[in-house]
N, C-alpha and C positions, 0 to 999 in steps of 0.2 A: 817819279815818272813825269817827262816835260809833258806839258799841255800849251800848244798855239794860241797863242794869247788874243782874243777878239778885240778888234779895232773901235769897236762901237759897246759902251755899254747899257746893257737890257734891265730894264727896270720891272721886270716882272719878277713874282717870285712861286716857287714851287715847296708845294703843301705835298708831304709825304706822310700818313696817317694809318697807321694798322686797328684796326678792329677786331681781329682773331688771328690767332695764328701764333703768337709767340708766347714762351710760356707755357707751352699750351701745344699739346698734339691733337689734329683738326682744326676746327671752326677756322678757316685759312678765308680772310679777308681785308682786303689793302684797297686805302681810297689813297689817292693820287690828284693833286689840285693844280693848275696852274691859271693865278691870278681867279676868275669867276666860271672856270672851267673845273668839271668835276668827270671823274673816270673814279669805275672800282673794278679791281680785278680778283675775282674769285668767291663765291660766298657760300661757303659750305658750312657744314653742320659739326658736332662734336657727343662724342657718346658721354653717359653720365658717369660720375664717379659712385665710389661705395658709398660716398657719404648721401647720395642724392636717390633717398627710395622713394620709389615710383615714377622717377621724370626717364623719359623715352629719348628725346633728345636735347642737345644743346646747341644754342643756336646764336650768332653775335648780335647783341644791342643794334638796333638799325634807327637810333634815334636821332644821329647824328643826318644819317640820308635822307630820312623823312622831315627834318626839318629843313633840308637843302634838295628838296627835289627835283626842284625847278631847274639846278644848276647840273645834273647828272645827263652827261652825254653819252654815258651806256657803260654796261660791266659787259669786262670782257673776261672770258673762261679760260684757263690754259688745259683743263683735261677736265674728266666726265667723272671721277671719284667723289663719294658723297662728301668727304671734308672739302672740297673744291668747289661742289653744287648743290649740294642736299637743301642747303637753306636758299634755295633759290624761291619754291613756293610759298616758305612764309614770308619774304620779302613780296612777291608780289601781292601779296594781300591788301599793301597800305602806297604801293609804288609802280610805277609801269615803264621804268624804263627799256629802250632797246638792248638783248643780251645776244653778244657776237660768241660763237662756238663754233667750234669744227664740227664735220656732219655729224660723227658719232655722239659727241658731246652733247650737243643739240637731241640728238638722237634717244637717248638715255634722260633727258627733261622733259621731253614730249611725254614719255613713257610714266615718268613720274608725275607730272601734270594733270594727268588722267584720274589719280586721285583724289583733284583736292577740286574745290569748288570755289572759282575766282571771279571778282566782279568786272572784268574783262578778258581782249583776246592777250596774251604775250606776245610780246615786241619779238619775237627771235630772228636771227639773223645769222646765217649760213656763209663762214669764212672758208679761206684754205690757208697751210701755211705758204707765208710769203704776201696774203694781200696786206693793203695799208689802209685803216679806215681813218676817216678825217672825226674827231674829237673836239669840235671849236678850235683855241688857239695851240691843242694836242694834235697826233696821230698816232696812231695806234699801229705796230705791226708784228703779225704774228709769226713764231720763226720754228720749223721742226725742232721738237728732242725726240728721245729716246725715253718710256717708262714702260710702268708694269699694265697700259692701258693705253691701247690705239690712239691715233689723230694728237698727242699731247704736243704742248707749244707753250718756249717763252713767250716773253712779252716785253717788247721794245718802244718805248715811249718818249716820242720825239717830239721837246718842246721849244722854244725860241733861246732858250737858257743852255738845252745839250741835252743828252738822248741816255733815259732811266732805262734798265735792265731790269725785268722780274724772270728768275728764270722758271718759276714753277716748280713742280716736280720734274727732275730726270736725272738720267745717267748715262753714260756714252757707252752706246751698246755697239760693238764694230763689226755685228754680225745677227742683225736684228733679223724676227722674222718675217716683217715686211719687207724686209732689204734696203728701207730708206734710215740710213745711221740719221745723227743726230746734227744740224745744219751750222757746223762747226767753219764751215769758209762766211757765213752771214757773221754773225759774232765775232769772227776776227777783223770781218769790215769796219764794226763798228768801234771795234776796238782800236782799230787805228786811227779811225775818222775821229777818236773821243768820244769815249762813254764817263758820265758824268757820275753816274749813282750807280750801285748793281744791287738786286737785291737777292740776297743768292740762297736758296734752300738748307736745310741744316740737317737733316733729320740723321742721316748717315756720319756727322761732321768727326765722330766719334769714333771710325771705323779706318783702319789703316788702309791702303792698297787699293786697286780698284774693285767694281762689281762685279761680278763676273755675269757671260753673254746669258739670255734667256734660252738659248740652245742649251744650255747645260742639262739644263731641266729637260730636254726631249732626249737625253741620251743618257738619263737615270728612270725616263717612261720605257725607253725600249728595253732597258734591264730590267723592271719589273715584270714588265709584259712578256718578256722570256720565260724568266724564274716562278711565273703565277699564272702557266699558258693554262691548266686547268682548272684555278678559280675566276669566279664572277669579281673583277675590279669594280672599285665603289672612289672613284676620285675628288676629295672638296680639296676646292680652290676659292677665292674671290670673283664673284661673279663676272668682273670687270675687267680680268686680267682674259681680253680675247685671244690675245696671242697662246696663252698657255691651255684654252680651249683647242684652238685650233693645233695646238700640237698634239694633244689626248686623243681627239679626234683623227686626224691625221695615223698615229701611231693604231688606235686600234681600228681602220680601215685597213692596217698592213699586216692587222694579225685576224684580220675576218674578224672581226667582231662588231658588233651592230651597238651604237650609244645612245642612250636615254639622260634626257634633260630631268631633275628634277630640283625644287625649291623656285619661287617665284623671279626673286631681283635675277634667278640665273634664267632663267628661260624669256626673261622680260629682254633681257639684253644682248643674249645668246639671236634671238629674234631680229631684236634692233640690228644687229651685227651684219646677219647673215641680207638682210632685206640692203644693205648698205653700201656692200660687197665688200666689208672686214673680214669675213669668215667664208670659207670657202669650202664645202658639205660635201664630199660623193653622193654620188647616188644611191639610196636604198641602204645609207649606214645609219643618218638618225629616225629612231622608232621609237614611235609612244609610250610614255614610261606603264602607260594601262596595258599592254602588252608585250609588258616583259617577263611573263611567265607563260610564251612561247616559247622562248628560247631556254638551251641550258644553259649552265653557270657560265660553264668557258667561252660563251658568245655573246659575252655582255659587259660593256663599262656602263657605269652610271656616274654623272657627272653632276655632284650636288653642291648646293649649299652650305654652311653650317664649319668651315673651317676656324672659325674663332670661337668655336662652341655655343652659340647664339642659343639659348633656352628657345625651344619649337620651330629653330631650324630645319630643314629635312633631314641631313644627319643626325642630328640632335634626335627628334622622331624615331628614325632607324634604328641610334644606339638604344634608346628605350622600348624597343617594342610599341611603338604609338603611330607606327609609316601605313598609310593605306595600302601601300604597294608592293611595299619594301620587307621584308624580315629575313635578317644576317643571324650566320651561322656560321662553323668551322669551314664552311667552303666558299666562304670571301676574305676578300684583304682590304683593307680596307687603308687609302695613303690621303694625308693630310696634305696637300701641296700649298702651303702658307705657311709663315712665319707667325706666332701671335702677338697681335700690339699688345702692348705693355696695359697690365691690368687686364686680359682675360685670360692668362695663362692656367687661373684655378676652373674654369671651365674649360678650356680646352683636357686637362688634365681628367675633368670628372667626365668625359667623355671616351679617351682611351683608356682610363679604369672598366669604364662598361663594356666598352667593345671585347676587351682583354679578360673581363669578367665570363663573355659570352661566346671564348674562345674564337673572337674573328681577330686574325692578323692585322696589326695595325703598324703602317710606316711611314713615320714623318723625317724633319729634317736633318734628328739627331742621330738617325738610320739608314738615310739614304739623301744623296741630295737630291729634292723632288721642290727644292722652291732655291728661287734666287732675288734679291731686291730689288726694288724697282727707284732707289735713290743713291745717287752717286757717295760713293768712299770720298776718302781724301784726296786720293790722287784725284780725283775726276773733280774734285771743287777746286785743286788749284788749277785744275787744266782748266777752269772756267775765268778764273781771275786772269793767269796770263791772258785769253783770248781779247778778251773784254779791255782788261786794266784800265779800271774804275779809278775816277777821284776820291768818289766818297765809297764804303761800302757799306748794307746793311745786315747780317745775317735776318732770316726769316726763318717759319716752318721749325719751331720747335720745342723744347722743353727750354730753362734755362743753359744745361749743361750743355745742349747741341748749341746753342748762341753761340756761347762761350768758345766751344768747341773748335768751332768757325769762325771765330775772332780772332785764334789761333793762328791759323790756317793765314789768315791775310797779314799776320804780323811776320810769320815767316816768309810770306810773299814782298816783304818792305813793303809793307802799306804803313802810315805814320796813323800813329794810334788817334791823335787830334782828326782823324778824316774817319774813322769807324764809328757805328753807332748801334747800339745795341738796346734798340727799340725797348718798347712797352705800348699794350692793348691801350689805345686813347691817347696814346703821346705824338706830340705832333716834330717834325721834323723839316725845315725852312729850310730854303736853299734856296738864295740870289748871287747876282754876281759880285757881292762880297764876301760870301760863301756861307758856311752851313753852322747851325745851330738848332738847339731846342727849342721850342713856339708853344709852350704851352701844353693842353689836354681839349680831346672833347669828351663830350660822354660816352663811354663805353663797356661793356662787361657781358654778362651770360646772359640770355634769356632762355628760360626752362619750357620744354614743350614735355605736355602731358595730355594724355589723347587727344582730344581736339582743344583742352586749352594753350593759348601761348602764352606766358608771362603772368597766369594767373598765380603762379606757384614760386614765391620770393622765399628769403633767409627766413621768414618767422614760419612761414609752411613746412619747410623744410626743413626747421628746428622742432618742431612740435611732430614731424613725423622721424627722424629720428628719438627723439624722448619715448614716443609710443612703441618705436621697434628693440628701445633697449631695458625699460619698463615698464609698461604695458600704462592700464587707464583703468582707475579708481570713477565711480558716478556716485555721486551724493544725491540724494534727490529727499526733500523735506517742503511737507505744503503749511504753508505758515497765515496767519491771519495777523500781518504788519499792521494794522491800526490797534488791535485787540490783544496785541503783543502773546498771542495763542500760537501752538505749535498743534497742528488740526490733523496731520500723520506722519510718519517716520523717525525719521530717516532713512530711507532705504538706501542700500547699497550695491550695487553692479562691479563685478569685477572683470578684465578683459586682457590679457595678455598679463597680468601679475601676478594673480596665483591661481590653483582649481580650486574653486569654493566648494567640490563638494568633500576635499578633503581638507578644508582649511576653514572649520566651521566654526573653530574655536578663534582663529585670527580674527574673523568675519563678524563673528559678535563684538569682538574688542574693537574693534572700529566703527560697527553701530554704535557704540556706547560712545564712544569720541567724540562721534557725529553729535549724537546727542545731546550731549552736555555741552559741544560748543554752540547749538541755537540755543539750548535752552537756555545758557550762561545769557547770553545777550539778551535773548526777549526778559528776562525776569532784569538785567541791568539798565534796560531802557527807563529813561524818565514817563510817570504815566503820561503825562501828557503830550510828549511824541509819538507821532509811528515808528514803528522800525526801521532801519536803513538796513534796503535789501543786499547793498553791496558791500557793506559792514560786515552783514549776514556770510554772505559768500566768502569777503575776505581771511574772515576767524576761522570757519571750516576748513577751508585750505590749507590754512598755518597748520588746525592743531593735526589734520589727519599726516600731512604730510611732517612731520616734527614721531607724530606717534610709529607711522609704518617703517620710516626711518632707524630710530630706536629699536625697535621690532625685527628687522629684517635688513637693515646696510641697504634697502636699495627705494626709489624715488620716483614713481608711478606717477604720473601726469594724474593731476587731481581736478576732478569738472564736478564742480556744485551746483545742481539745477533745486530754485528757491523756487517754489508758484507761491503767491499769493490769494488768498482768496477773502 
């Protein structure tokens, strides 16, 4: 691909840097440098793995920003999805800079905001796409796409060196329900004028063909709504996806029926929407979900929560019998309108077992099609390359195999494979006008939130609570007289997740007696004239119980020796 060769050369250079997002489905955040200038675009959050029991969310290392705060001329948002924004709150806790969003965007932080308790006001700041905000020796300019969530927008980063490409989440919908497609004459401007870098979403990279329109999904609603004209519909979707709200809504205003919000992020947003003018309500169709046992079955959707099987979702509730409101039976239906991310498919699964248990109809997308993606196929990634036709390219926004995927995709498009790059979380990426290379690392990785701690909770917490969840905790407890080499009571023994001591009374004594013999071994081998070493003490208990329960039983119970002295 020629490139107009500049007459003058620029000695500045751009710092391209991911902090989430690759590798990795969610925690989606990219810092962006040029020269003493600093831009981040996106800072969302990441749900926990199996191996991570008890941690809530995950969220990117921000040790890099907070040690360069001074240099941060504002993060910009490309849509309002929690891997995009969720970690926008624990980022202000330690940083305050300005964050540019479209209304909704904004919209949906404010809302979130309200939660947390911060040691100032937030910087927010109310874009549209098309403005350009000035960035030090950046700008910033925000450009329509098309996803599965209002106001979403690349992002075009225009610095003295040539104009970076992040596209964010999208897909080229030619039949949106806003009616505004996706701003595919800006992107081919740019792309003629010279785009330098692109950085182009991955998540779909893997998927032939294009997406198909989010109309689809309102003309597999009007087929349900036909076929289910005398039960009560119970619709979960992603709270975020307004468009596919407003067609549910939409659809059963045409079937008389009156719709009730319920689960909180839906009604937080369903709100934010509607006050925004995203969403657009007749009159006298939505009704309190405390008053939905006014109405009968056939006059009612309800529009919940809980599509990824969220343990005390409102679905979730529902399918269990545990809804204040709600209680399903053979004369509901009950339609999943979402795909599940990968990794909750065994809850979403324990959820249509229940429903199906409790004879309510259940139909998701292997039944009907009631959901469509909100990330471009392949065809729609290269139609982003031709627009564009980048120098350099980077895939983002994925696992490794969507990287890959996408890497694909540009070698078919003749991109020379010296001009791709296929990041990593901390890896830094240079680019001046002698062109581009790897720059090194900064610090970067997960930080684990767990109710209100942030990062309290590292590898050895999180090693020692797997060890407990797979088997269980042994307590040793022996009060000893360390100068007088006396063992003064026990050993006593506490069992917890390893076996039922009242049926294991005989194990229970063989392991008192372990305990036993291994203070006693030591206090009687101490020289008289020392005291005892408590941690000697502790060390031999450990060994010998876990050596004996081993032997015993094949399995290795986290072993806590509590020694008092007296």
């Amino acid at each position: 691909m020629a490139r107009r060769q500049k007459t003058k050369k620029i000695n500045g250079k751009i710092r391209v840097i991911p902090l989430g997002g690759l590798g990795e489905i969610g925690k989606n955040m990219t810092v962006v440098e040029y020269d003493n200038d600093l831009i981040v675009i996106d800072c969302g959050l990441g749900f926990p793995d199996e191996d991570m029991p008890g941690i809530d969310l995950v969220i990117p290392d921000m040790t890099y920003l907070e040690t360069n705060k001074d240099r941060i001329k504002g993060v910009f948002l490309t849509h309002g999805h929690e891997d995009h924004i969720g970690a926008i709150p624990y980022m202000l806790r330690s940083i305050n800079p300005p964050i540019y969003g479209t209304p909704l965007t904004l919209g949906i932080i404010r809302g979130k905001l309200e939660e947390h308790i911060l040691p100032w006001e937030p910087n927010l700041k109310t874009v549209k796409p098309g403005t350009r905000v000035k960035a030090g020796a950046m700008e910033v300019e925000f450009i329509h796409v098309n996803h599965s969530i209002a106001d979403a927008c690349a992002i075009a980063i225009h610095t003295p060196l040539g104009v970076l490409i992040h596209t964010g989440d999208f897909k080229l919908d030619t039949s949106p329900i806003d009616g505004e497609m996706m701003d595919i004459m800006r992107l081919g401007e740019l792309g003629r004028e010279g785009v330098l870098l692109l950085m182009c979403e991955s998540t779909n990279a893997e998927r032939p063909g294009h997406t198909p329109s989010e109309k689809k999904v309102g003309a597999s609603l009007e087929y349900i709504f036909s076929t289910h004209a005398k039960k009560r519909i119970i619709i979960a979707t992603f709270s975020s996806n307004v468009h596919r709200v407003q067609q549910i809504i939409d659809t059963s205003a045409r079937h008389r029926r009156k719709v009730a919000i319920t689960g909180r992020s839906m009604t937080n947003i369903v709100n934010a929407a509607m006050e925004l003018g995203y969403m657009k309500v007749p009159a006298g169709v939505l009704v309190d979900i405390n008053d939905i046992k006014r109405y009968k079955p056939n006059e009612l959707t309800l529009v919940t929560t809980g599509s990824q099987g969220e343990p005390m979702s409102a679905l979730y509730r529902m399918a269990f019998s545990d809804h204040s409101q709600v209680t399903l039976d053979a004369n509901d239906v009950v339609v999943l309108s979402a795909s599940a991310i990968p990794g909750n498919e065994k809850l979403v699964g324990r959820i249509i077992n229940e429903l199906s248990r409790n004879e309510v109809e259940v139909l998701h997308d292997a039944v009907v099609e009631v959901h469509v993606s909100g990330h471009a196929c392949q065809e729609e990634l290269k139609l982003m390359q031709a627009l564009t036709r980048p120098k350099y390219f980077m895939p983002v926004h994925g696992e490794n195999r969507h990287l890959s995927a996408n890497r694909e995709l540009a070698r078919y498009m003749g991109m020379n494979d010296r001009n791709i790059f296929i990041s990593e979380i901390g890896k830094v990426l240079e680019i001046d006008a002698d062109g581009a290379r790897w720059g090194g690392t900064v610090p970067a990785g997960k930080v684990l939130v767990d109710g209100y701690g942030v990062g309290d909770v590292g590898n050895i917490v999180l090693r020692d609570r797997r060890h407990l969840a797979q088997d269980g905790l042994i307590v040793a407890v022996a009060t000893v007289d360390c100068a007088g080499r006396m063992l003064i009571s026990g050993p006593d023994i506490v069992s917890r997740g390893f076996v039922y001591v009242r049926e294991s009374e005989e194990l229970m004594e063989e392991v008192r007696q372990v305990a036993y013999d291994a203070v006693t071994d030591v206090l009687e081998h101490t020289r008289r004239r020392d005291e005892v070493d408590r941690m000697l003490l502790k060390k031999r208990l450990k060994d010998d119980l876990t050596k004996f329960l081993y032997t015993k039983t094949k399995r290795k119970p986290m072993i806590l020796p509590v020694i008092m002295d007296v």
